[in-house]
py3Dmol code that shows the C-alpha trace and the ligand (Angstrom):
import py3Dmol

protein = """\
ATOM      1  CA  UNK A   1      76.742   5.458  29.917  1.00  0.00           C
ATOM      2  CA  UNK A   2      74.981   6.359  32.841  1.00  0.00           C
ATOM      3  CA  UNK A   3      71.650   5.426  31.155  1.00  0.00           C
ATOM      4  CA  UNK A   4      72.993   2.003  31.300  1.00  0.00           C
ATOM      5  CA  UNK A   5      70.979   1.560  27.958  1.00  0.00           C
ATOM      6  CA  UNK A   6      67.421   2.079  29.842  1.00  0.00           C
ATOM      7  CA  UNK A   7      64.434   2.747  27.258  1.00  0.00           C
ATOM      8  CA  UNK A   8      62.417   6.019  27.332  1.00  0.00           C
ATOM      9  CA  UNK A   9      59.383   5.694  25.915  1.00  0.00           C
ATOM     10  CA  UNK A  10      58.604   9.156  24.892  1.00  0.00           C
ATOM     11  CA  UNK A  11      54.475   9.628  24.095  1.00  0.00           C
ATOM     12  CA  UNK A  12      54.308  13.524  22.887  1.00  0.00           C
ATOM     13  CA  UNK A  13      52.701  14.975  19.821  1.00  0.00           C
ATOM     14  CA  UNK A  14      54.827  17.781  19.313  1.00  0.00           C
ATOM     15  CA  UNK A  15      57.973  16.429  16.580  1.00  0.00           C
ATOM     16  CA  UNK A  16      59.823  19.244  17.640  1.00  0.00           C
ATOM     17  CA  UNK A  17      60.054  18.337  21.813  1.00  0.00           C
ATOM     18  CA  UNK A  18      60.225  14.655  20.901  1.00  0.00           C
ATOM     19  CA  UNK A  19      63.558  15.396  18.681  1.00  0.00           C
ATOM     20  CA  UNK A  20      65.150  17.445  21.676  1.00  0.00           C
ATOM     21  CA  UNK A  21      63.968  14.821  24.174  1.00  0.00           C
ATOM     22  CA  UNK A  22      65.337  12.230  21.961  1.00  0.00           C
ATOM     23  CA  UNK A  23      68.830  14.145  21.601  1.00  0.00           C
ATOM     24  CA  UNK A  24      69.168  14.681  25.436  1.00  0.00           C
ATOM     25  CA  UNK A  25      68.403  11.022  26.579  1.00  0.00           C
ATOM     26  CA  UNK A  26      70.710   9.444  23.553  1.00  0.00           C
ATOM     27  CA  UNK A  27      73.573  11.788  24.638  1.00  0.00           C
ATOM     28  CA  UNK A  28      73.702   9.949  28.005  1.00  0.00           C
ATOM     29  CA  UNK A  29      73.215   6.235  26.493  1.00  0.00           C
ATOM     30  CA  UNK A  30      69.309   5.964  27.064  1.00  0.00           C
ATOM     31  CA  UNK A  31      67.351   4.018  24.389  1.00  0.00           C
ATOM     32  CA  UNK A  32      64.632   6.084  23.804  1.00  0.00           C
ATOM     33  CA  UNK A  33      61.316   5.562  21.668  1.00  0.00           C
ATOM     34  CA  UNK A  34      58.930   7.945  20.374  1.00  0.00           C
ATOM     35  CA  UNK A  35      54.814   7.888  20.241  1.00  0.00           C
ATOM     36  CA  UNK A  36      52.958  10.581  18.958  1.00  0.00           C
ATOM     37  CA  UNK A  37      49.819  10.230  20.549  1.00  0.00           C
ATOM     38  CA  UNK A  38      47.912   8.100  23.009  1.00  0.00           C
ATOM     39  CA  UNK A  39      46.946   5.525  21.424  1.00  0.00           C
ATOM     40  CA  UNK A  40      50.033   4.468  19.968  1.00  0.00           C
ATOM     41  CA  UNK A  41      51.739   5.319  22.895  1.00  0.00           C
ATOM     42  CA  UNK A  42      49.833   2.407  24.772  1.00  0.00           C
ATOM     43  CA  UNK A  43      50.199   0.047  22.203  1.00  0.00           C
ATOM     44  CA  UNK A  44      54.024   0.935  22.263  1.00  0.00           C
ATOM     45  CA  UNK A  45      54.145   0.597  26.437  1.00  0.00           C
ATOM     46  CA  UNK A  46      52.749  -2.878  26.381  1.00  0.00           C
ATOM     47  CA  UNK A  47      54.938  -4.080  22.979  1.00  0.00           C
ATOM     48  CA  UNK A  48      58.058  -2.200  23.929  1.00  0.00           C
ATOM     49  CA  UNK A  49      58.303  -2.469  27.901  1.00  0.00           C
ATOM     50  CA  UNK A  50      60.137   0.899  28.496  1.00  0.00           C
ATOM     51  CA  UNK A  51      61.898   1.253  31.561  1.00  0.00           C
ATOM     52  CA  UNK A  52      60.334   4.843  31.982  1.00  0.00           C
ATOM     53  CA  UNK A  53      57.975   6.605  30.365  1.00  0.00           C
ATOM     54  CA  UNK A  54      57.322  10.265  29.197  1.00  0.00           C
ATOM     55  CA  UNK A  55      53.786  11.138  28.637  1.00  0.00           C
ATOM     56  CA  UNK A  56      52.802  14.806  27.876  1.00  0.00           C
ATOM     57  CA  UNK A  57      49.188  15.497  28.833  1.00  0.00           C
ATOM     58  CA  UNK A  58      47.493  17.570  26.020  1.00  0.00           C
ATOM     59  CA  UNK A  59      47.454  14.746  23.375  1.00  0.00           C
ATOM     60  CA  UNK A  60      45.724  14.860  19.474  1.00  0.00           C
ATOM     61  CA  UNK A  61      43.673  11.657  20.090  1.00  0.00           C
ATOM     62  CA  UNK A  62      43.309  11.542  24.077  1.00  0.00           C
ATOM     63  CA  UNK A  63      44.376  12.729  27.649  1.00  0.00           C
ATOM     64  CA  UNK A  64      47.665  12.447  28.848  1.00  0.00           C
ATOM     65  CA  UNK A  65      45.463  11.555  32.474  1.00  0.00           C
ATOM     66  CA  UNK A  66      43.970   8.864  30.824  1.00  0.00           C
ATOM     67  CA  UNK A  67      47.224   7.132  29.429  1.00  0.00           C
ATOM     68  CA  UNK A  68      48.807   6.767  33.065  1.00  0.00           C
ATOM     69  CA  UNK A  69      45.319   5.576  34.579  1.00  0.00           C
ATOM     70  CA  UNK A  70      45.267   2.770  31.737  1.00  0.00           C
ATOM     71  CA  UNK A  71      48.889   2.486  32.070  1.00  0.00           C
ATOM     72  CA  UNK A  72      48.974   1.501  35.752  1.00  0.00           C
ATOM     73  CA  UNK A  73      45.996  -0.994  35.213  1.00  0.00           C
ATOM     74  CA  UNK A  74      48.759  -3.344  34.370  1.00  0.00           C
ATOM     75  CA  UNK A  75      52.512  -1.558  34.979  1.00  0.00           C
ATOM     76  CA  UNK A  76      54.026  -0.072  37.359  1.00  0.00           C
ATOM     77  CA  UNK A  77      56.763   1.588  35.323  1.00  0.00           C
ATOM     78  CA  UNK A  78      57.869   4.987  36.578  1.00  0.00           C
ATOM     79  CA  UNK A  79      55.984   7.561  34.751  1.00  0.00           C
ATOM     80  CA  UNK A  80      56.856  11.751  34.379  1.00  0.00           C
ATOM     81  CA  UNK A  81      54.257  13.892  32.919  1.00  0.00           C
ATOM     82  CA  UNK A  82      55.291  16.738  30.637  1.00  0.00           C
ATOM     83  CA  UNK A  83      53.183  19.512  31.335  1.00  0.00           C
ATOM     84  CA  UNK A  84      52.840  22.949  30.167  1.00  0.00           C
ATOM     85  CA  UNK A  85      52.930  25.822  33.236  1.00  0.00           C
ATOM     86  CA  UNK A  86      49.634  26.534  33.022  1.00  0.00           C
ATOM     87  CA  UNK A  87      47.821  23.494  33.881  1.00  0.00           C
ATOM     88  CA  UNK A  88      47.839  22.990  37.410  1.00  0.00           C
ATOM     89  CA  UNK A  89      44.749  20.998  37.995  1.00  0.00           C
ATOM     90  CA  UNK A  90      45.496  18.423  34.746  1.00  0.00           C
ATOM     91  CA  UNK A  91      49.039  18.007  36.421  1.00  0.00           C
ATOM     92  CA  UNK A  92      47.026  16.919  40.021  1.00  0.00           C
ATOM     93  CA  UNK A  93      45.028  14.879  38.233  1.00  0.00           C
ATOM     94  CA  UNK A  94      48.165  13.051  36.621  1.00  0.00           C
ATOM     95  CA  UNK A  95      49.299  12.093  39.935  1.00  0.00           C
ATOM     96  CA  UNK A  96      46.078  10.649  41.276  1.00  0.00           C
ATOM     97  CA  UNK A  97      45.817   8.819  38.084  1.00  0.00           C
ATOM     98  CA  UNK A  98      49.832   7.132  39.196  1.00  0.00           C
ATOM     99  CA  UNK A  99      52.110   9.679  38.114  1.00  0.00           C
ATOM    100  CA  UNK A 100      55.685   9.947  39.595  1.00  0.00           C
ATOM    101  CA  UNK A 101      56.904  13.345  39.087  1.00  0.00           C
ATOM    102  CA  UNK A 102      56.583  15.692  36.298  1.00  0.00           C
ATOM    103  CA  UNK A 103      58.831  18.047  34.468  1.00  0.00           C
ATOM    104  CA  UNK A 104      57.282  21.663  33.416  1.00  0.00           C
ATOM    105  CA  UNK A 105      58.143  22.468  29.891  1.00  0.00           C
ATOM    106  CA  UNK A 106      59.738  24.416  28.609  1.00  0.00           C
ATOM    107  CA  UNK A 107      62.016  22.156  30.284  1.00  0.00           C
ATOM    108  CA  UNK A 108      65.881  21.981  31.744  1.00  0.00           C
ATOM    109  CA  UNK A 109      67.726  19.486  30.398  1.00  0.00           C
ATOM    110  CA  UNK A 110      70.025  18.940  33.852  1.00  0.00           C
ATOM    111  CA  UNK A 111      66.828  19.152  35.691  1.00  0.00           C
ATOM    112  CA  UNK A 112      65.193  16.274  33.292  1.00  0.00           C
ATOM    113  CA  UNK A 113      67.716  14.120  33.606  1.00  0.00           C
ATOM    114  CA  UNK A 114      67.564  14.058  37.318  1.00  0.00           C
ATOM    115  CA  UNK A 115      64.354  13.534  37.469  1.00  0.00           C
ATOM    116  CA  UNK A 116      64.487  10.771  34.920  1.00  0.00           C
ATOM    117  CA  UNK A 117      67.046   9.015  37.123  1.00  0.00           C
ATOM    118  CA  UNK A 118      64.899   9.397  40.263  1.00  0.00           C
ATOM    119  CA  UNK A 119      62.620   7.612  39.066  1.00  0.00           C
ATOM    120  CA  UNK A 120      64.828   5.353  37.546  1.00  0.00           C
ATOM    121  CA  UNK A 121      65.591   4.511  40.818  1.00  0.00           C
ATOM    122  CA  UNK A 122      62.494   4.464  42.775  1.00  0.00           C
ATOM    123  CA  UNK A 123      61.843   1.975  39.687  1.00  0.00           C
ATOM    124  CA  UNK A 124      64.947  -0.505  40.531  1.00  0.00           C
ATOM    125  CA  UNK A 125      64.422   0.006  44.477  1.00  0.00           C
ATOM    126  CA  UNK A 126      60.487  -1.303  44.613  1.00  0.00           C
ATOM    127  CA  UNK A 127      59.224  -0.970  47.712  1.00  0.00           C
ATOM    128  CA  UNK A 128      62.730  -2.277  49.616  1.00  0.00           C
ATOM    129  CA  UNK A 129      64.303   1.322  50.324  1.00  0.00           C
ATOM    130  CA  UNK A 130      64.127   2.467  53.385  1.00  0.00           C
ATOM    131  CA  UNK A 131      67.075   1.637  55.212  1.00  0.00           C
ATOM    132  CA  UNK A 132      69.231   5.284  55.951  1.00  0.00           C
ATOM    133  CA  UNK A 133      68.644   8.510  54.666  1.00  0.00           C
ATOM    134  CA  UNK A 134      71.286  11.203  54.589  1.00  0.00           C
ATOM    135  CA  UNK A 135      70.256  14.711  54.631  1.00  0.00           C
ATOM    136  CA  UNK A 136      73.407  16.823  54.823  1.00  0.00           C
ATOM    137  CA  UNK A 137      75.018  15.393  57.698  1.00  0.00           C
ATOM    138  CA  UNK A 138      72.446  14.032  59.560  1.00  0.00           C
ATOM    139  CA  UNK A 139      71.453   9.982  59.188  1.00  0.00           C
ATOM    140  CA  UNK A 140      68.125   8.716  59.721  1.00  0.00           C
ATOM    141  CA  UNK A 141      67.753   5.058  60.224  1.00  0.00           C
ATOM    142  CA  UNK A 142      63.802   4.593  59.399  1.00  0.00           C
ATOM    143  CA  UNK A 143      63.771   1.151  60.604  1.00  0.00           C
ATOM    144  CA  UNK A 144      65.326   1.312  63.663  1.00  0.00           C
ATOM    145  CA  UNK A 145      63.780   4.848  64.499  1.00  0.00           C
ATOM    146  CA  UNK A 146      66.916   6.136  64.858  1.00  0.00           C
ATOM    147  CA  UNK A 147      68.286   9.653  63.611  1.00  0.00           C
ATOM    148  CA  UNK A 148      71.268  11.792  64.503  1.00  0.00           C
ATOM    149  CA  UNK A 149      73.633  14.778  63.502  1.00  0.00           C
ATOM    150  CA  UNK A 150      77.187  15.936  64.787  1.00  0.00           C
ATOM    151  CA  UNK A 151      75.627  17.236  67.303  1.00  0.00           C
ATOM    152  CA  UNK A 152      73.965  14.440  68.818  1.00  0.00           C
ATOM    153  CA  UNK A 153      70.466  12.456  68.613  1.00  0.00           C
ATOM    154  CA  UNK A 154      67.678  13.876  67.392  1.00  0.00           C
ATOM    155  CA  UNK A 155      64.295  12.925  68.691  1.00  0.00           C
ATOM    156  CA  UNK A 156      61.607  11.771  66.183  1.00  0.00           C
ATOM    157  CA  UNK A 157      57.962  11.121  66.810  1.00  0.00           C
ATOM    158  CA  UNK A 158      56.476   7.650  65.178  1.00  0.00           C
ATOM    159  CA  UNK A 159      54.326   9.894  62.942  1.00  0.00           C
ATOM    160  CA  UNK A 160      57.495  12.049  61.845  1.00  0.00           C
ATOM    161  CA  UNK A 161      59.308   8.933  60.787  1.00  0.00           C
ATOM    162  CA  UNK A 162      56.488   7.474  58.326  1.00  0.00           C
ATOM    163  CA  UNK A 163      56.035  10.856  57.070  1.00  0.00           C
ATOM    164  CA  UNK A 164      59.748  10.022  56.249  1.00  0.00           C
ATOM    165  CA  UNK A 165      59.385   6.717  55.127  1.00  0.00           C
ATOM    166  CA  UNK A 166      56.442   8.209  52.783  1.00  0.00           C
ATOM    167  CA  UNK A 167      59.057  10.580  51.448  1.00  0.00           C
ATOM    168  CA  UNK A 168      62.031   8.160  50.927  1.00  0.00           C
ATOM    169  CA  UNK A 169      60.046   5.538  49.206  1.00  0.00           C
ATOM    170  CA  UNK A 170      60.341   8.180  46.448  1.00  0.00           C
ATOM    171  CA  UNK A 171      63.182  10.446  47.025  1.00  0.00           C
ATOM    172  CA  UNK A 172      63.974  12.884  44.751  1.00  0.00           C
ATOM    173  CA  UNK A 173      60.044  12.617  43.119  1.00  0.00           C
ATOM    174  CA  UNK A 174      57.025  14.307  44.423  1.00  0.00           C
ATOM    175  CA  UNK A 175      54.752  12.523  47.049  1.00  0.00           C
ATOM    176  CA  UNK A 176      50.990  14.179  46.671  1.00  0.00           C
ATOM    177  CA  UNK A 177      49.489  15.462  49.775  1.00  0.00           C
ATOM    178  CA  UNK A 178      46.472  12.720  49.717  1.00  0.00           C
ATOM    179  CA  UNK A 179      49.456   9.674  49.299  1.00  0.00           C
ATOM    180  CA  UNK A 180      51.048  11.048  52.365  1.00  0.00           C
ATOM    181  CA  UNK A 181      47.927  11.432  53.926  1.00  0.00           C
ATOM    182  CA  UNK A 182      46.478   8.289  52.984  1.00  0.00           C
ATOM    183  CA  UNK A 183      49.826   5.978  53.534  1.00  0.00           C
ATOM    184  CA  UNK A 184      50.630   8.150  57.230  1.00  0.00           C
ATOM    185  CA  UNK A 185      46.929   8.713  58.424  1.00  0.00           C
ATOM    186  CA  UNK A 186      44.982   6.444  56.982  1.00  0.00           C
ATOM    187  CA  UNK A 187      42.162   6.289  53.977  1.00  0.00           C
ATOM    188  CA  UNK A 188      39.633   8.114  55.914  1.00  0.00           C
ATOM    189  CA  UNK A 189      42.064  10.966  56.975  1.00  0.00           C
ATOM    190  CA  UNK A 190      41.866  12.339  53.426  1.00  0.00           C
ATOM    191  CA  UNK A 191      41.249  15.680  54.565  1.00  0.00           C
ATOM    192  CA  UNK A 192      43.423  16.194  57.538  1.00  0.00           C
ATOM    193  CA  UNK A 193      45.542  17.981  55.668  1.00  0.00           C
ATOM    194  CA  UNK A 194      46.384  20.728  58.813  1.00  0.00           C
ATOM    195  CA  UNK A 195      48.033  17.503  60.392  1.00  0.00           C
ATOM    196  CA  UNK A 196      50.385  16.713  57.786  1.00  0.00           C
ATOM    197  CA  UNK A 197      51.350  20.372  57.377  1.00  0.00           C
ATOM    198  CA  UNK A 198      52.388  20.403  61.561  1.00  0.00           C
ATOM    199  CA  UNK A 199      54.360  17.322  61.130  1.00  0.00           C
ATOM    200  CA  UNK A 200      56.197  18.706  58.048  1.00  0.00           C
ATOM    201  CA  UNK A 201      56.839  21.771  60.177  1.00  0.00           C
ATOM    202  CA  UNK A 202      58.028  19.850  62.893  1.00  0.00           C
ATOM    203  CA  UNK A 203      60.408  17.795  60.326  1.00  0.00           C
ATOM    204  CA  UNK A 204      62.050  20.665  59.182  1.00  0.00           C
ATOM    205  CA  UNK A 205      62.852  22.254  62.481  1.00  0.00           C
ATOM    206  CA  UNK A 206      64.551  19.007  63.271  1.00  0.00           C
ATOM    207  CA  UNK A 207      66.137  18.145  60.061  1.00  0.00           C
ATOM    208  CA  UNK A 208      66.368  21.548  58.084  1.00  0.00           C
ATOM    209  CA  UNK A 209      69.734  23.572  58.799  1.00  0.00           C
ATOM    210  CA  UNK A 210      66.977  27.001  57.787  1.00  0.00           C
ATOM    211  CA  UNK A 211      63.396  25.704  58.320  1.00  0.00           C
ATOM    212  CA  UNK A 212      62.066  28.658  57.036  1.00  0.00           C
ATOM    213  CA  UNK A 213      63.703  28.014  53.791  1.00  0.00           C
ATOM    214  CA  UNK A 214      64.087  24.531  53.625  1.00  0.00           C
ATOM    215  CA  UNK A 215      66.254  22.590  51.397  1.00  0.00           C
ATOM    216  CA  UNK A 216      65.405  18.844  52.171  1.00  0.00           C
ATOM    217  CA  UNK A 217      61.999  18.609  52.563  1.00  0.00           C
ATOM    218  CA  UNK A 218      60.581  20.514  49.666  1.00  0.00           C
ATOM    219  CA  UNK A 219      56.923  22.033  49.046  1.00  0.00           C
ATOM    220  CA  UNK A 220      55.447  21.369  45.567  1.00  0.00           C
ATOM    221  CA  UNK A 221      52.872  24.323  46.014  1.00  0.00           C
ATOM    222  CA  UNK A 222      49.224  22.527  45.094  1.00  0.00           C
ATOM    223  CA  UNK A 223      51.066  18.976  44.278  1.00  0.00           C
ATOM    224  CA  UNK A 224      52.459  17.800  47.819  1.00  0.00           C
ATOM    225  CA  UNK A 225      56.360  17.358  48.827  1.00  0.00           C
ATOM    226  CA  UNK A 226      59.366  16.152  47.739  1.00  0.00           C
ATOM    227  CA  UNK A 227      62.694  14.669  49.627  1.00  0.00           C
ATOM    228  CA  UNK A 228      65.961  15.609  48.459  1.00  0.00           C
ATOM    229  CA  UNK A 229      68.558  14.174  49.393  1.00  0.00           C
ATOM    230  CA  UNK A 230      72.316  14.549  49.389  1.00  0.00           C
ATOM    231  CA  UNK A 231      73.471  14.228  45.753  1.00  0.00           C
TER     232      UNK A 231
END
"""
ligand_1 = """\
1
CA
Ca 50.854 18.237 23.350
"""
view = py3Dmol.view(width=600, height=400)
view.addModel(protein, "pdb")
view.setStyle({"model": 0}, {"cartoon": {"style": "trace"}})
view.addModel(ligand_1, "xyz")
view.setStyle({"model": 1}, {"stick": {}})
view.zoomTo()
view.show()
C-alpha cells in the first residue's frame, strides 16, 4: 500500500507499455488510468485530477512537449516523461515545457517506481522542503546555513547552499541546468553555465566521500543534476 491509492494517469499510445505500466503501479496500490493519446489524455488530466502523470512524448495525434506545456497552464501535478533513448533534444524540451523527471524506456520497474515516488513527494512537499538534508552522514541545515559531518563543520559559500536548496526542492528528480541557473543566478545569467559547473565542483569536494565519482550530486549529461539522497 505504499501508493496510498494515488492515481497515475498514464497518456501513452503503445497498449502494450500501458498494460505493463498499469501492472507495475496496481501491484503497489496506485490507481492508475490510461490515455492513448494527447488529446484524451488532457481531457482525462482536467476530469480525472491524477496525482501524477505519465506522458510519453511521440504521441498519434500530438507532442508529448505540448501536453506538459498545456498541462502546466493550469496544474502543477508532478509530471515524468517516457522517452525513448534516442531523443535527447525532445526530452530537453520536456523539461523546459515543466517536466519533473523522466524515465528512459525500455524502462526498470524498481527504477520507475522511485522515480514515481519522488515526485510524489516533491508533489505533497510544495515549495515547504528545505529544512535538513542528509547525504550519508553529513546534515545540511539550508536555512540556518549550517552543514556538518563526523568530522566536524563544513564551510559552505551562500551560492553553494542555494545551489542546494535548488537541488532539494526536488530531490531525487532532475533540476535542468537553466532552472538552476535561473533560480541561483538570476534570469539574465542564462548562459553562465561555467559558474554553475565550479560551484557543483566545489559541492562535491565538500559533500562527496569520491568527488570524482560522485554519488550525491548526480550529472544528467545534457539535462542538468539531480540530488540523491540517503534512501
Ligand atoms: Ca509513442
Amino acid at each position: 500500500m505504499t501508493g496510498a491509492m494515488h492515481l497515475v494517469l498514464v497518456i501513452e499510445d503503445d497498449a502494450a507499455i500501458r498494460g505493463v505500466l498499469r501492472a507495475l503501479l496496481e501491484s503497489e496500490g496506485f490507481r492508475v488510468a490510461e490515455a492513448g493519446g494527447a488529446v484524451r489524455g488532457l481531457l482525462d488530466a482536467r476530469a480525472q485530477r491524477p496525482d501524477l502523470l505519465l506522458v510519453d512524448l511521440g504521441l498519434p495525434d500530438g507532442d508529448g512537449v505540448t501536453v506538459i506545456r498545456r498541462l502546466r497552464e493550469w496544474s502543477p501535478v508532478p509530471i515524468l516523461v517516457l522517452s525513448a533513448r534516442t531523443s535527447e533534444p525532445q526530452k530537453l524540451a520536456a523539461f523546459e515545457a515543466g517536466a519533473d523527471d523522466y524515465v528512459t524506456k525500455p524502462f526498470s520497474p524498481p527504477e520507475l517506481l522511485a522515480r514515481v515516488r519522488a515526485a510524489l513527494r516533491r508533489g505533497a512537499q510544495g515549495s515547504q522542503s528545505g529544512h535538513e538534508i542528509a547525504l550519508g552522514d553529513t546534515r545540511i541545515d539550508v536555512s540556518r546555513r549550517h552543514a556538518r559531518n563526523a568530522a566536524g563543520e563544513i564551510h559552505l559559500t551562500p551560492l553553494e547552499y542555494r545551489v542546494l536548496e535548488c537541488l532539494n526542492r526536488q530531490a531525487g528528480l532532475i533540476v535542468t541546468q537553466r532552472q538552476l541557473l535561473k533560480e541561483v543566478w538570476g534570469p539574465n545569467h542564462l548562459e553562465d553555465s561555467r559558474g554553475l559547473r565550479v560551484c557543483i565542483k566545489n559541492l562535491r569536494s565538500k559533500l562527496e566521500p569520491q568527488p570524482q565519482r560522485p554519488v550525491y550530486i548526480v550529472t544528467e549529461p545534457g539535462l542538468g543534476y539531480r540530488l540523491r539522497l540517503n534512501e
